[in-house]
VMD Tcl script that draws the C-alpha trace (Angstrom):
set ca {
  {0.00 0.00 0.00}
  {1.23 3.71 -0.79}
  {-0.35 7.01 -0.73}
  {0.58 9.34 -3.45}
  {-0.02 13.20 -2.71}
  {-0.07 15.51 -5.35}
  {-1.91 18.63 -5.91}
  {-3.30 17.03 -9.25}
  {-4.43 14.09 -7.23}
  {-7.78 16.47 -5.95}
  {-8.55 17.46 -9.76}
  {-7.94 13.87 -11.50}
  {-10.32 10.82 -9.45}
  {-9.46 8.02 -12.45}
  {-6.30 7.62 -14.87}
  {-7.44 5.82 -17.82}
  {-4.28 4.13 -20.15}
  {-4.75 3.27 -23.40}
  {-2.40 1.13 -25.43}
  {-2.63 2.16 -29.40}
  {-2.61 -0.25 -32.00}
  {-3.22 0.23 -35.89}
  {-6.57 -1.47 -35.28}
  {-7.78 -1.75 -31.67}
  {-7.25 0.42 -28.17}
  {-6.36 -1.72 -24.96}
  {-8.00 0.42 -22.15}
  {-7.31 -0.09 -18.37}
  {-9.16 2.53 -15.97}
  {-7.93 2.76 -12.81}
  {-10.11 3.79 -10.17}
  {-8.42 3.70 -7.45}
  {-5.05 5.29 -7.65}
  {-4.14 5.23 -4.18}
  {-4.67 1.65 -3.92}
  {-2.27 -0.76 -6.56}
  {-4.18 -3.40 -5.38}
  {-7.68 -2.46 -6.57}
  {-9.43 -4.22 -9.38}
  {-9.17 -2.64 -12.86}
  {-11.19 -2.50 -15.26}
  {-9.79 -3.77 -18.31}
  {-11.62 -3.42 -22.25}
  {-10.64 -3.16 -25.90}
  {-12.49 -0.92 -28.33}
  {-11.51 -0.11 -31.72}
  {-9.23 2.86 -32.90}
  {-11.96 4.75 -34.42}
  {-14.38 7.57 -33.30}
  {-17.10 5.11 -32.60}
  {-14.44 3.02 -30.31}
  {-13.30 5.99 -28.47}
  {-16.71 6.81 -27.80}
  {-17.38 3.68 -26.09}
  {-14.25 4.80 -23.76}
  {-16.35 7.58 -22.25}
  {-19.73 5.84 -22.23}
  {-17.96 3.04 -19.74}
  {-16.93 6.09 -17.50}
  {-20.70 7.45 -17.37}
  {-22.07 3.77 -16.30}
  {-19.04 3.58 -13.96}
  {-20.73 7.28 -12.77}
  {-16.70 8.57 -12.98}
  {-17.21 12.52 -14.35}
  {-15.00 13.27 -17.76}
  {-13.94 16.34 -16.00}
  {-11.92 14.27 -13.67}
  {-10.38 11.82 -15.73}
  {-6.35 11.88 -17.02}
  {-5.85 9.96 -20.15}
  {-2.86 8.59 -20.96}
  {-1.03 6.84 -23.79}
  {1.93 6.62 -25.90}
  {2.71 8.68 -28.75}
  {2.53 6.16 -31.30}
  {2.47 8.82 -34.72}
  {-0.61 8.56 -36.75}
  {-2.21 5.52 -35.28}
  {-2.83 7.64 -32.18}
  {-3.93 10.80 -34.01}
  {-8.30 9.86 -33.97}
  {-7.71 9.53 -30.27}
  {-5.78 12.79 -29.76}
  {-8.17 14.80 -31.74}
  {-11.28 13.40 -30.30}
  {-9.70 14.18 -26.74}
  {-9.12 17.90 -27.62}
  {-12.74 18.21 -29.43}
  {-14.43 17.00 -25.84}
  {-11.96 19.64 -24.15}
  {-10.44 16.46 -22.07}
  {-7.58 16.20 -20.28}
  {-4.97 13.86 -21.73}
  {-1.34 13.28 -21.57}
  {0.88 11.74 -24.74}
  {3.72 9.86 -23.37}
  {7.00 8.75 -25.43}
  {6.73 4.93 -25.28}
  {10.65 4.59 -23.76}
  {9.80 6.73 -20.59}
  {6.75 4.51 -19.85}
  {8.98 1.30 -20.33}
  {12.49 2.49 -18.33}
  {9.15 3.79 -15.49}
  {8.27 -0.05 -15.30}
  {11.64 -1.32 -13.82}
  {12.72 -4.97 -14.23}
  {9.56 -6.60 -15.91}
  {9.16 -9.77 -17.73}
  {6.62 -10.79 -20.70}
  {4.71 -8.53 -22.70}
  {1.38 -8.16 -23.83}
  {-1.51 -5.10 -25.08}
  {-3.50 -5.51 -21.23}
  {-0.20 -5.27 -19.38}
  {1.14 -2.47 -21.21}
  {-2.19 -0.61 -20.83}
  {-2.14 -1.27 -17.16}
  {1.72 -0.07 -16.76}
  {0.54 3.07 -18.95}
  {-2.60 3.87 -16.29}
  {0.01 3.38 -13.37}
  {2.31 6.22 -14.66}
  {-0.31 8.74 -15.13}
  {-0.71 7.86 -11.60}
  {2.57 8.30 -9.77}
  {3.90 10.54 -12.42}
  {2.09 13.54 -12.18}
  {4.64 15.49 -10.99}
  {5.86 15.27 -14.69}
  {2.27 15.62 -16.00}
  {2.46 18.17 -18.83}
  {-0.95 18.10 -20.57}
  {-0.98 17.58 -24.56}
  {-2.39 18.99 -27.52}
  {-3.90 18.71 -31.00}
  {-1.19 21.19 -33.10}
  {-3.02 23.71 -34.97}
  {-4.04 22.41 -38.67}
  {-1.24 24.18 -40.26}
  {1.52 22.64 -38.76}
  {-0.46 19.16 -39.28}
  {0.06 19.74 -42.69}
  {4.02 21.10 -42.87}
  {4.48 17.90 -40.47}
  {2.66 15.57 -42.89}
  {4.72 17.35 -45.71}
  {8.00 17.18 -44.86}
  {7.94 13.88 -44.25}
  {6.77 13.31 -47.62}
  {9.72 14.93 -48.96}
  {11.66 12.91 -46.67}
  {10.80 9.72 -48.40}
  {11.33 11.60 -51.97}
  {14.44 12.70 -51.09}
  {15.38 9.09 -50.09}
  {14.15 7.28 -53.10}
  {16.03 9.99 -55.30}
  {19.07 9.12 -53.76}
  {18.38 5.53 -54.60}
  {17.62 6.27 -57.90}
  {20.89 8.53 -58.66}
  {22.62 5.74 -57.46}
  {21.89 3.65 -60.77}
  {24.42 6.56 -62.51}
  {27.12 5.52 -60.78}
  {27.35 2.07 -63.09}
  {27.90 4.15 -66.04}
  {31.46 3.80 -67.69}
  {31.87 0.79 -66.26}
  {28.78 -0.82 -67.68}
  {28.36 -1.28 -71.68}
  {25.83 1.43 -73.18}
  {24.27 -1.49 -74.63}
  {23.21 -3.12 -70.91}
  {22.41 0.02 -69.33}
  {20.42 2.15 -71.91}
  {17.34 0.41 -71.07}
  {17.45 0.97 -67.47}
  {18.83 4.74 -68.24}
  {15.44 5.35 -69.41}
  {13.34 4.37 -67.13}
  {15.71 5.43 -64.44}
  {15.50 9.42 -65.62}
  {12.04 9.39 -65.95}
  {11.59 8.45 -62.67}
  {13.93 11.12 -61.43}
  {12.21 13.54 -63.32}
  {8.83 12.20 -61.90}
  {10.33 12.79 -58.40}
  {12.05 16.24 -59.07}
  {8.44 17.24 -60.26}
  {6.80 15.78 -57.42}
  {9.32 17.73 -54.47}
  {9.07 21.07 -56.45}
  {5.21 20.70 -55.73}
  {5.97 19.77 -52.08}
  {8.76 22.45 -51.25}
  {5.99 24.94 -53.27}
  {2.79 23.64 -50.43}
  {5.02 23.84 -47.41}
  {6.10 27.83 -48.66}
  {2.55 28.79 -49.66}
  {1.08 26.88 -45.57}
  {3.97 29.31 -44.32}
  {2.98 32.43 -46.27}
  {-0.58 31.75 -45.25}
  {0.04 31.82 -41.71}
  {1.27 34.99 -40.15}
  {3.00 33.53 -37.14}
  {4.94 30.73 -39.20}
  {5.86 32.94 -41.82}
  {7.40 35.58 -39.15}
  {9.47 32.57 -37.25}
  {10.85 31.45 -40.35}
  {11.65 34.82 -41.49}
  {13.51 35.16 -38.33}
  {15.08 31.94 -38.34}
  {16.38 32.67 -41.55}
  {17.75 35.77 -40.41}
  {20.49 33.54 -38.79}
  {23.67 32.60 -41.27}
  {23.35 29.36 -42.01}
  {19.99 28.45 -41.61}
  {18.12 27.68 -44.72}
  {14.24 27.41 -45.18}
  {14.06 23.34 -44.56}
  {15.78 23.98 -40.94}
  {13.43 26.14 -40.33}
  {10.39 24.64 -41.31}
  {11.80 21.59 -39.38}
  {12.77 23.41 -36.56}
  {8.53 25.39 -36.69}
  {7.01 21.66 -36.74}
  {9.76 20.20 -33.70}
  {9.18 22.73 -31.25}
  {4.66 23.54 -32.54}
  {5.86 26.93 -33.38}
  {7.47 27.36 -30.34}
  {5.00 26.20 -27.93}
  {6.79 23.03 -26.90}
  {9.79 23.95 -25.40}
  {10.27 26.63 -22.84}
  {13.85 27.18 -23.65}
  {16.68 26.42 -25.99}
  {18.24 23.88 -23.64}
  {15.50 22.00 -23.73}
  {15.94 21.72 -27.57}
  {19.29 20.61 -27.32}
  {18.58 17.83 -25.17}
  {16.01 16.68 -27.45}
  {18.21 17.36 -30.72}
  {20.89 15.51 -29.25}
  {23.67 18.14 -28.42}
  {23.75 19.23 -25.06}
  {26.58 17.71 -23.83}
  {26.19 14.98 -20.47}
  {29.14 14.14 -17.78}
  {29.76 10.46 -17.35}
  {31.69 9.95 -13.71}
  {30.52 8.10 -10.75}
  {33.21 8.42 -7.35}
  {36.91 7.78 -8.31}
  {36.96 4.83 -10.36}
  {34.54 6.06 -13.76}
  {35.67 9.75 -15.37}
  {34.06 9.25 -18.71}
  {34.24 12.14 -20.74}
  {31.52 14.60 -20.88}
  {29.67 13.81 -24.42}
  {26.21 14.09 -26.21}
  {23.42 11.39 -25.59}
  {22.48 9.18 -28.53}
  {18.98 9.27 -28.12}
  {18.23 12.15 -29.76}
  {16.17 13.58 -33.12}
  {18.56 12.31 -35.53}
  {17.41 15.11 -38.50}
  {17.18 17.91 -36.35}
  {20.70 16.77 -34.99}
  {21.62 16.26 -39.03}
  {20.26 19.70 -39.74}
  {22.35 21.46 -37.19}
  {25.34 19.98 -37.97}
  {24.86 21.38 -41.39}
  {24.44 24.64 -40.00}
  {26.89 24.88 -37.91}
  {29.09 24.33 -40.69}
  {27.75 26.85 -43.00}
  {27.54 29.26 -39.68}
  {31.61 28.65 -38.90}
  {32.38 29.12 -42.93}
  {29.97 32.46 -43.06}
  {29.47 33.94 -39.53}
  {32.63 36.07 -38.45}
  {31.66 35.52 -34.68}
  {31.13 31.62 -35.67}
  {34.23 31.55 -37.85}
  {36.25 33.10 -34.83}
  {35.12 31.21 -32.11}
  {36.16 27.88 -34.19}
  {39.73 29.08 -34.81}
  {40.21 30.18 -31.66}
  {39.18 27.12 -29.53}
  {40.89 25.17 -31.76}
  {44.06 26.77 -30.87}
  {43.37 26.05 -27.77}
  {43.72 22.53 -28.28}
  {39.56 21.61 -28.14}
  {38.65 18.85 -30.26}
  {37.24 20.27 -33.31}
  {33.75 18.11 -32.70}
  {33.38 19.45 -29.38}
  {33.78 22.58 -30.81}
  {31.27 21.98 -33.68}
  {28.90 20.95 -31.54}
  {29.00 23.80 -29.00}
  {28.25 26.04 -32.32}
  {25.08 23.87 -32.58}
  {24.41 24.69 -29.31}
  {24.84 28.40 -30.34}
  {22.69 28.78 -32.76}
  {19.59 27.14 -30.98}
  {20.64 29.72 -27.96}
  {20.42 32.34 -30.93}
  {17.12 31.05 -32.33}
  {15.33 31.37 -29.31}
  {16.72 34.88 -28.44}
  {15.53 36.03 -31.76}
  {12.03 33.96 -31.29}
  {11.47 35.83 -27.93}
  {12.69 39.36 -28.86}
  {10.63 39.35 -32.75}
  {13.54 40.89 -34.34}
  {15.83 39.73 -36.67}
  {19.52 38.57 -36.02}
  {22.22 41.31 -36.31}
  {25.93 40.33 -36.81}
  {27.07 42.85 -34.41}
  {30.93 42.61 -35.60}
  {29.99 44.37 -38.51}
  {29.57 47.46 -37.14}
  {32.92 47.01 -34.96}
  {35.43 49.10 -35.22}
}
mol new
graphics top color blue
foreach p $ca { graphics top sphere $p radius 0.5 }
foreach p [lrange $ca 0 end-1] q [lrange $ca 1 end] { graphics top cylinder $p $q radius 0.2 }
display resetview
């Protein structure tokens, strides 16, 4: 037995968990927090607006009030989209977990299954809500930018694959290859075509929107930061509205550095984390290197802590760091980066 005392604990009376699937939603509510040993109520519905109603008619014969009920469940992409945006139509609370911090919650735990995981999911709402940070539906027009990039992503990728066929040329007779040389630069073409039209959506959604198109404008402001990183950078953080400050970013982006010691015996060296977003951590390391090639401040900072003897990744990835620290400052002062050194004397 364990009490839990929380200030959230007088507002929420039952944590419901839901486990997400393509086609079905495990639900477990739990209606008695306090008490781990209580009897749980345990159902599956489908992943559909009729199936998520069902959710809330079980609370009503249950008598629990919607107004007092914490949902939780991982953030499984699309598949847990119908469920987020029914949530935020009824004006319900609800909290979208990453799937790791549920599992490293659970401890030392053996087997698996949909019931389980829904119960372990209802347990963290309940002894977690000193983390609780309530979700959201973003607004329609990052929706779409989020929906688009990723379609370039997976244009970008299969014109890579494609380009690759060029590479057996002059070492392959014109004979065996013109066939596939064909085909191969039509469907280039076909996807050249196809990201012009996707670049050309995600500029006119931007334009559209006078909040997006004045971040980007001031991201942009920045040397080194093209319109992609920007657009990225808009959809990571909901326009801003997800991260308090640039530190945060970093951890999430994978470049705030971490110390690794423990007493005498372990002095690791301080170094990045590799769980991380792996293309916002991609993007900023191209910035940085267009910032150190094109920003005078950037350019001298890298010389000169390389003289020092600092490692030149170290001092790479402090630029990354930089230029998140400078993309907030802008963010939260509306005005457009100035390269003071210009005006030295």
């Amino acid at each position: 037995m364990f009490v839990l005392k929380n200030k959230f604990m007088e507002k929420y009376s039952c944590f419901v968990g839901i486990d997400v699937s393509k086609a079905k939603l495990d639900v477990t509510l739990l209606l008695s927090p306090i008490d781990p040993n209580a009897p749980q109520v345990h159902f599956i519905v489908s992943n559909d607006q009729k199936g998520i109603g069902q959710i809330l008619k079980e609370l009503k014969r249950k008598k629990v009030a919607a107004d007092t009920v914490l949902f939780c469940f991982e953030d499984t992409g699309v598949y847990s989209m119908p469920l987020s945006c029914f949530l935020s139509e009824k004006s319900l609370d609800y909290w979208m977990v990453p799937a790791i911090e549920i599992k490293r919650s659970k401890g030392i735990s053996r087997g698996k299954s949909d019931k389980a995981d829904a119960n372990d999911i209802a347990f963290y709402a309940a002894t977690h809500l000193h983390k609780l940070r309530l979700s959201s539906v973003a607004p329609e027009n990052l929706l779409k930018l989020k929906i688009l990039f990723t379609e370039r992503e997976k244009v970008m990728k299969a014109l890579s694959i494609l380009e690759s066929t060029l590479e057996g040329n002059g070492f392959v007779s014109k004979n065996v290859m013109v066939t596939v040389t064909k085909i191969n630069a039509a469907g280039i073409r076909q996807l050249r075509k196809s990201l012009q039209l996707l670049e050309k959506e995600m500029r006119d959604i931007i334009a559209s929107d006078d909040v997006l198109c004045r971040q980007s404008e001031l991201i942009q402001s920045l040397p080194g930061l093209g319109p992609m990183t920007a657009t990225y950078i808009i959809i990571v953080t909901k326009a801003f509205q997800s991260f308090d400050n640039w530190r945060q970013l970093a951890c999430y982006a994978g470049v705030a550095p971490y110390e690794f010691s423990s007493g005498s015996s372990i002095k690791g060296r301080t170094k990045v984390h590799p769980m991380a977003d792996k293309k916002l951590k991609s993007l900023l390391n191209m910035c940085a290197m267009n910032a150190k090639k094109y920003d005078t401040e950037m350019m001298l900072y890298f010389e000169r802590k390389v003289a020092e003897g600092k490692n030149k990744m170290l001092v790479l990835n402090n630029i990354r760091c930089k230029l998140l620290g400078r993309i907030f400052a802008i963010i939260k002062r509306n005005t457009p980066y100035v390269d003071v050194l210009k005006f030295a004397a």
